[in-house]
C-alpha positions as CSV (number, residue, x, y, z in Angstrom):
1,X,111.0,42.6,98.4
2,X,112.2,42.6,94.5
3,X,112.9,39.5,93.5
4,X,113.2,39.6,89.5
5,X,112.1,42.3,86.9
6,X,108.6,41.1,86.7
7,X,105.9,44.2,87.6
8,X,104.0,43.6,90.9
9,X,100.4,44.4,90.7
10,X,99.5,44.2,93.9
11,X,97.2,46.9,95.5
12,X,99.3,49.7,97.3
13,X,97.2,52.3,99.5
14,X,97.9,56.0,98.1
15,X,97.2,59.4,97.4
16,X,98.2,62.6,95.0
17,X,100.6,65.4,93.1
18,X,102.8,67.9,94.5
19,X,106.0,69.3,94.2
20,X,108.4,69.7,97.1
21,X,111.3,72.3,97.3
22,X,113.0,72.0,100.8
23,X,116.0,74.6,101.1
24,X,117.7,75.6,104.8
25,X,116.3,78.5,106.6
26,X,116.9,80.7,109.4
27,X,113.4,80.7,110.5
28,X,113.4,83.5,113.5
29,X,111.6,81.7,116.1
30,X,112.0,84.6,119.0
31,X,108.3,85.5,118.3
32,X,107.9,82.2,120.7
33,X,111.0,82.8,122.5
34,X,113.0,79.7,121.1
35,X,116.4,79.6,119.1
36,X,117.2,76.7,117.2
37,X,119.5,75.4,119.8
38,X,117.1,75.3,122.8
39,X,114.7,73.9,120.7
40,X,116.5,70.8,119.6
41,X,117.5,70.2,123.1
42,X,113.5,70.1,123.9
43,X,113.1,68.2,120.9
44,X,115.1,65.0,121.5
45,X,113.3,61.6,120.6
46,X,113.8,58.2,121.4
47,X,114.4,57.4,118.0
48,X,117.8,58.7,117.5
49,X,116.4,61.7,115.0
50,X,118.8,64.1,116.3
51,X,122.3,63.3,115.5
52,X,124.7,65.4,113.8
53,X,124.5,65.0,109.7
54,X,125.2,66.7,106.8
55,X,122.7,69.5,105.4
56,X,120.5,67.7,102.9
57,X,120.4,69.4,99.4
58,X,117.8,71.3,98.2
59,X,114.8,68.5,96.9
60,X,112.1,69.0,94.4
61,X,109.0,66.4,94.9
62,X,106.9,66.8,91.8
63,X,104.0,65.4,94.1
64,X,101.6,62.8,91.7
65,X,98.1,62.3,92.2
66,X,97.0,59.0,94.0
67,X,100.6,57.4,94.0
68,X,101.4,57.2,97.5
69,X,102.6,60.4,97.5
70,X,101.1,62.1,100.5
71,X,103.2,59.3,102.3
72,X,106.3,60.4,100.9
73,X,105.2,64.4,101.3
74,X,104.9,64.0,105.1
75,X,108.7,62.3,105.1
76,X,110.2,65.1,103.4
77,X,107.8,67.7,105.6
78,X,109.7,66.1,108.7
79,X,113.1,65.9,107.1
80,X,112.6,69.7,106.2
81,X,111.4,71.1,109.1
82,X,114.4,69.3,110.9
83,X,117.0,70.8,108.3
84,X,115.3,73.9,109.3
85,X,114.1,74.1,105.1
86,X,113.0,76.9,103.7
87,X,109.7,75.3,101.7
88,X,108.6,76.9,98.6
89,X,104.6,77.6,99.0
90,X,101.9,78.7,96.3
91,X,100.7,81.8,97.8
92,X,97.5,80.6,100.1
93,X,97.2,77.8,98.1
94,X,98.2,73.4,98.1
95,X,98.6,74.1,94.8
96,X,101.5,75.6,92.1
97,X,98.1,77.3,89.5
98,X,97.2,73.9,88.7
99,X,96.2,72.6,86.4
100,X,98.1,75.0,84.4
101,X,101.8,74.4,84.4
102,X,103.9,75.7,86.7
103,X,105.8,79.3,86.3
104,X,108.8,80.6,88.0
105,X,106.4,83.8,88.5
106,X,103.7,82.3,91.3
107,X,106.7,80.9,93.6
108,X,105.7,83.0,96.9
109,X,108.8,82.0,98.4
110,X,111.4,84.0,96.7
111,X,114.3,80.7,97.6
112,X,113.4,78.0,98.5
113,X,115.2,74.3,99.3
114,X,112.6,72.3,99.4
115,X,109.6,72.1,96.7
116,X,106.3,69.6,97.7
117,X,103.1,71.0,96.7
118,X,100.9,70.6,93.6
119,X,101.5,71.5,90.6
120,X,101.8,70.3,86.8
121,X,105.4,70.0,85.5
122,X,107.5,72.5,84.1
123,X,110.9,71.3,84.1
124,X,112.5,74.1,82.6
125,X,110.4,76.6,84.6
126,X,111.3,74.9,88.0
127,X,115.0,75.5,87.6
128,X,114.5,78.9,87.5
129,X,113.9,79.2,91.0
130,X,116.1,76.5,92.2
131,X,119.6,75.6,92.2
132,X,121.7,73.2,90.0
133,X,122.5,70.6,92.5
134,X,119.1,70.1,93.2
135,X,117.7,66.6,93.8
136,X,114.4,65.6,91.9
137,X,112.0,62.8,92.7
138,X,108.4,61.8,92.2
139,X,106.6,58.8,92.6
140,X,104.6,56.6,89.8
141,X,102.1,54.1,90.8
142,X,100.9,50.8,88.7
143,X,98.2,52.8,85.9
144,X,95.5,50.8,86.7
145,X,95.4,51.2,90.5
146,X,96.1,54.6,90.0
147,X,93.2,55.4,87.8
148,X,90.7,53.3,89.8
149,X,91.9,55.6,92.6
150,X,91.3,58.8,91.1
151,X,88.6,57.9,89.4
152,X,86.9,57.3,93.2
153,X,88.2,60.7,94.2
154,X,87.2,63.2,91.1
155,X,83.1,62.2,89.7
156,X,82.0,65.2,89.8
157,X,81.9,65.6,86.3
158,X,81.8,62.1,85.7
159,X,79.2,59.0,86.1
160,X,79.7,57.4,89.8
161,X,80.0,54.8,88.2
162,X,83.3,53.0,86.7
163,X,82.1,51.0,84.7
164,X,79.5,52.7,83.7
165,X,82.5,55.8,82.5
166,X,84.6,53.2,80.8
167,X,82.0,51.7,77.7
168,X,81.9,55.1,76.6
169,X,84.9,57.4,77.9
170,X,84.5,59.8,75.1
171,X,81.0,60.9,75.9
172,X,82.0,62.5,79.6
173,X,85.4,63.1,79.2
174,X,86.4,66.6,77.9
175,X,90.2,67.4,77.4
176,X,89.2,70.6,77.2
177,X,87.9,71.1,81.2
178,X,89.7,72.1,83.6
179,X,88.1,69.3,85.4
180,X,88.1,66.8,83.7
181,X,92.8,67.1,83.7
182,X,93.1,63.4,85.6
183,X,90.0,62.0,83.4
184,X,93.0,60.2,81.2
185,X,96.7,59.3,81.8
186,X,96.7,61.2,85.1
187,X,100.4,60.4,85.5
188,X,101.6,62.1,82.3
189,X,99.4,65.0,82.9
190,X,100.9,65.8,86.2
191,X,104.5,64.9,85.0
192,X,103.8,68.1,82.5
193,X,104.0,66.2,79.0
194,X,101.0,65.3,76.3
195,X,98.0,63.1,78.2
196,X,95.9,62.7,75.4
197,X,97.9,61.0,72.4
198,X,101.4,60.0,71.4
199,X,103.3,62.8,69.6
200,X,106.5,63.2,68.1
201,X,107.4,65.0,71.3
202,X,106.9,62.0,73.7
203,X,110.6,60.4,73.1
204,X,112.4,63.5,73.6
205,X,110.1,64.4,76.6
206,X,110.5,61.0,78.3
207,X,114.4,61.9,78.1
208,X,114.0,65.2,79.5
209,X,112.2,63.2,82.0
210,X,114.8,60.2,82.7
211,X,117.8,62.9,82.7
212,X,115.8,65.3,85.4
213,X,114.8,63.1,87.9
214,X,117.6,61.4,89.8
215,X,114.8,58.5,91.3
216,X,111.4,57.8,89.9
217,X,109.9,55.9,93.1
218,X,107.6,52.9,92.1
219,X,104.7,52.3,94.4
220,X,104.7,48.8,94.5
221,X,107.9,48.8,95.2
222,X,108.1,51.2,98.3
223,X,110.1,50.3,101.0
224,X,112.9,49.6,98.2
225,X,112.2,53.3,96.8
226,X,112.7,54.7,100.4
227,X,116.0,52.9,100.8
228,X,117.0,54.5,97.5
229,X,115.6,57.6,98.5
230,X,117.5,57.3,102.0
231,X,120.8,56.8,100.3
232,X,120.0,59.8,97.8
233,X,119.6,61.9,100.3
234,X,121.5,60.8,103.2
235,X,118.6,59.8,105.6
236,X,118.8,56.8,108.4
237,X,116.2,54.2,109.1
238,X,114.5,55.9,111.8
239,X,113.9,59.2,109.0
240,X,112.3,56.8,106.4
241,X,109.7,55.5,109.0
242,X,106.2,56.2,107.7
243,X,102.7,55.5,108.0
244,X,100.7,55.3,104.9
245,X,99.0,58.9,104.7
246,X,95.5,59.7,102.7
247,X,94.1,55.9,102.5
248,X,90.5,54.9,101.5
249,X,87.6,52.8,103.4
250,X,88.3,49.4,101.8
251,X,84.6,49.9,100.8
252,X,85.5,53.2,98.2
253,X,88.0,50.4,96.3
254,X,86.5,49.2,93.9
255,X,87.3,45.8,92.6
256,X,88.7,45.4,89.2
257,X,88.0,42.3,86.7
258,X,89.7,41.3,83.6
259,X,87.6,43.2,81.1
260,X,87.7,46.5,83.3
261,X,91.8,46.2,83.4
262,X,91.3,46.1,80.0
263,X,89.3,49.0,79.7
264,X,91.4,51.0,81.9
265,X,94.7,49.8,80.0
266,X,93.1,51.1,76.3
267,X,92.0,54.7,78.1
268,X,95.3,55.1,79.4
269,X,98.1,54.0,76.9
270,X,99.9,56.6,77.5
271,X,100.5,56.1,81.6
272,X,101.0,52.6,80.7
273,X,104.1,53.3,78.5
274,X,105.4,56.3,81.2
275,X,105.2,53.5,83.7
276,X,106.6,50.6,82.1
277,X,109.8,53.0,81.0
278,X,110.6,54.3,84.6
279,X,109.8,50.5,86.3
280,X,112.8,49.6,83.9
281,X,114.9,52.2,85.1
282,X,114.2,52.0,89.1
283,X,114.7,48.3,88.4
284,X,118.4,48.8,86.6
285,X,118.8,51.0,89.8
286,X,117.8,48.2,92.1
287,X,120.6,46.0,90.5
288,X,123.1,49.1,90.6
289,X,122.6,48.9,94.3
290,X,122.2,45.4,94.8
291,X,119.8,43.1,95.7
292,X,121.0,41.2,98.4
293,X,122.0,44.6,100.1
294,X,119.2,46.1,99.3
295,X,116.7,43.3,100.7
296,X,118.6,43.0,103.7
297,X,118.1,47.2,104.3
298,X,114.0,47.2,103.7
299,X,114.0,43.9,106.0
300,X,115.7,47.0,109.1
301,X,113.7,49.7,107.7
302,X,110.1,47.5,108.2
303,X,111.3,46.6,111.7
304,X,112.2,49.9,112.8
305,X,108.7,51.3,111.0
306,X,106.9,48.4,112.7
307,X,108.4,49.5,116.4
308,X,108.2,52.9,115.7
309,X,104.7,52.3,114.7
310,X,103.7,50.5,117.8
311,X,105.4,53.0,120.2
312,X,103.4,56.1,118.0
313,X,99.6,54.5,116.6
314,X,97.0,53.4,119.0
315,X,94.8,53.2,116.3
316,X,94.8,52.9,112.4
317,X,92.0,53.0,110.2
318,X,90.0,55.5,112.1
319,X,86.7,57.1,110.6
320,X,86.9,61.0,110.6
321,X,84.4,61.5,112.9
322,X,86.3,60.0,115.7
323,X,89.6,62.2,114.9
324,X,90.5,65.4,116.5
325,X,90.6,67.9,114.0
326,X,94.5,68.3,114.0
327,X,94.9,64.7,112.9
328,X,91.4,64.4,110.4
329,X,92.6,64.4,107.1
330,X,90.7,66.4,104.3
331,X,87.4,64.6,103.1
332,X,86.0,64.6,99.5
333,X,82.3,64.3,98.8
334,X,83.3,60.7,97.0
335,X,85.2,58.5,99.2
336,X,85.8,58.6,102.9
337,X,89.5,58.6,104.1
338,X,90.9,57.1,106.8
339,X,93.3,58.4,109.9
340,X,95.3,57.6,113.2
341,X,95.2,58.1,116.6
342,X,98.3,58.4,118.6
343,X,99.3,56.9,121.7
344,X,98.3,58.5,125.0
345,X,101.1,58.7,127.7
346,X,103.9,60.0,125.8
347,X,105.9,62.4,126.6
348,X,106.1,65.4,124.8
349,X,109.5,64.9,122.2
350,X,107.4,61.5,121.9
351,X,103.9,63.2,121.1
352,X,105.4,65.6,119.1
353,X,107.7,63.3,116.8
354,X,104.7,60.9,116.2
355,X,101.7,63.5,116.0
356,X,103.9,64.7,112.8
357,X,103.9,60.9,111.8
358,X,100.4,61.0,111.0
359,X,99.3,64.3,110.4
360,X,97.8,65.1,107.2
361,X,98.7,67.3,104.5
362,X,97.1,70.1,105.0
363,X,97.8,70.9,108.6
364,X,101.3,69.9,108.3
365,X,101.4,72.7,105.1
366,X,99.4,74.9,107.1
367,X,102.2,74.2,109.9
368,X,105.0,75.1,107.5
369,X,103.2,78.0,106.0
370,X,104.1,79.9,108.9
371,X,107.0,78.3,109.9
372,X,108.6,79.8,106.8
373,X,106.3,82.7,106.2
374,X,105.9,84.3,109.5
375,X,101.9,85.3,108.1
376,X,98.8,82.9,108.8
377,X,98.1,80.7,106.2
378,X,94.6,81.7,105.0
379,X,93.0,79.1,102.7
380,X,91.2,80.5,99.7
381,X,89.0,77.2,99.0
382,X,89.0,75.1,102.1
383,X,86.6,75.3,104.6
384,X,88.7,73.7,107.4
385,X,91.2,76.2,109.5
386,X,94.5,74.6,111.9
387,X,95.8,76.0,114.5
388,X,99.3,73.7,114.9
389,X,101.9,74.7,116.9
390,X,105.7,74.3,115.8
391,X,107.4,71.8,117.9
392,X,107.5,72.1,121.5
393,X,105.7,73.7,123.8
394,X,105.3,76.7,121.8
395,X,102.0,78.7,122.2
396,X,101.7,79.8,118.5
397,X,97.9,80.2,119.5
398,X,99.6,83.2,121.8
399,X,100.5,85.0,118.9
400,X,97.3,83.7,116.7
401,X,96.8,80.6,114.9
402,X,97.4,79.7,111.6
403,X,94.0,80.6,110.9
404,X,94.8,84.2,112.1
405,X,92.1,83.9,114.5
406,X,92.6,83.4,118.4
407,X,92.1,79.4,119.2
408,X,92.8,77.1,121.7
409,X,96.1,75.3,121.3
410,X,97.6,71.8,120.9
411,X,100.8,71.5,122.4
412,X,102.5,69.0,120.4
């Protein structure tokens, strides 16, 4: 819990950088001969997810690399596709032309309430496709942490080793390869402003910044940010349970000393100072809402995670190669990532409410994809292909998988 206005370094478990655009849709869903209606009355959980609310408004998630973000995605994914969102999706794509910024032109919805997929910030270009009461969040994580993380994810072009990187950045890092875009001050890169050097620009773009984004989550302080977020956006306890999505094998953390904070600190001043200037806000934010309440609301929110948790995971923590395809998240060449299995037994509102607890990026964006899109999603770059049913029992496999290929189906 916050206790004071000191930062918390302490090692948070996350992920990478999207933006999110959830808007509502009329999705037409008598291809599996559903309406909305008989759906929800399938659809009812033991969790209380169901009640009558208000229609969210539409959300952009400018989606950071290795922040925790993924978590946060798959939240928003669920509160979407419950709102009936429309999603705004790069066209057969996770990501919005990065690393180039993003244009209003490459939106392949034409509308959308709901923006979560990657891309580098454009602020000015983003509200050109979306409307002025539009809710804006993202998600920074402490600098260190976060370049340790994607340091372990993106070698390709760099020496394996840290350490090895860091007595002489200079020599491998080249600002001017595509590549090498997260190489230093990953955070500012993604958040669209200079990532090489302080400017002139850097004030005014920090304010543009600050005055965009009505909450700037902080990783290290997450439940706290999702009880902000919850009250931003109207959501109960039950809608801000999570599991924490896109996790490393303790063994691809690497352990940092003094000197190598150091190190890490110098190569990325600039992430440091973007950090530092939005921990002060969300902190002023935190006192705004107050503490006591607000300690006494993440002490509900981790018990109803924690039950929630137990009724959903058998087990966390699993290799890849015991997962089921639907639920094995993406693997890099680098670093191996971690998943759950679900609980056996459960009926099928249960199975399907938790399966979308821990399913991974891609398949729940494959999942949407058509959702909103009515065509199969058809990867350009990944290998891997999902066949994943929306909500229950429909036979999307009936009319062809996501994939656009005939497959056995899931029922979720």
């Amino acid at each position: 819990m916050v206790q004071d206005k000191e930062v918390n370094h302490n090692i948070v478990y996350l992920t990478h950088v999207v933006v999110v655009v959830l808007v509502a849709m009329a999705t037409d869903l008598s291809l599996m001969g559903f309406t909305w209606p008989e759906l929800w009355l399938q659809f009812q959980t033991p969790y209380n997810m169901m009640k009558p609310r208000t229609q969210t408004p539409p959300v952009v998630f400018l989606k950071t690399h290795k922040t925790g973000s993924s978590t946060v995605q798959n939240l928003l994914f669920r509160m979407g596709e419950r709102d009936r969102a429309t999603f705004a999706f790069p066209h057969h794509s996770y990501q919005f032309s990065y690393p180039e910024k993003y244009g209003a032109v490459i939106l392949h919805s034409p509308y959308s309430q709901k923006v979560q997929h990657n891309m580098r910030l454009d602020v000015e270009q983003l509200k050109q496709v979306m409307p002025e009461n539009a809710v804006y969040i993202t998600i920074l994580r402490e600098p260190l942490r976060t370049f340790e993380s994607v340091f372990s994810y993106y070698t390709s072009t760099v020496p394996s080793a840290l350490s090895l990187f860091l007595e002489s950045p200079d020599a491998f890092w080249d600002p001017k390869e595509p590549g090498n875009c997260l190489g230093r001050n990953p955070m500012s890169f993604d958040l669209g402003i200079d990532s090489q050097q302080w400017n002139t620009t850097w004030r005014t773009d920090l304010s543009l910044l600050e005055e965009t984004f009505q909450l700037v989550m902080i990783a290290e302080h997450f439940d706290e940010s999702l009880i902000l977020l919850g009250s931003l956006l109207d959501l109960n306890m039950e809608e801000l349970a999570y599991v924490r999505l896109n996790t490393r094998s303790l063994q691809d953390v690497t352990h940092l000393d003094d000197d190598t904070k150091d190190q890490i600190s110098a190569w990325n001043t600039l992430d440091v100072l973007l950090y530092d200037f939005f921990l002060q806000i969300f902190l002023e934010k935190v006192e705004k809402y107050g503490l006591e309440r607000l300690n006494s609301e993440v002490a509900l929110l981790r018990a109803t995670t924690n039950r929630i948790r137990r009724k959903c995971v058998a087990r966390s923590g699993v290799y890849p190669e015991e997962l089921e395809d639907l639920v094995r998240p993406w693997q890099t060449d680098t670093v191996t990532i971690l998943g759950y299995q679900i609980q056996k037994n459960l009926t099928k509102p249960e199975q399907a409410f938790c399966t979308r607890l821990v399913l991974p990026e891609l398949q729940y964006h494959a999942h949407l994809y058509f959702q909103v899109l009515h065509v199969p999603w058809k990867p350009t770059k990944n290998k891997e292909c999902f066949g994943l049913p929306p909500m229950i029992p429909m036979q999307l496999c009936s009319v062809k998988s996501l994939c656009g290929e005939e497959t056995s189906c899931q029922t979720l």
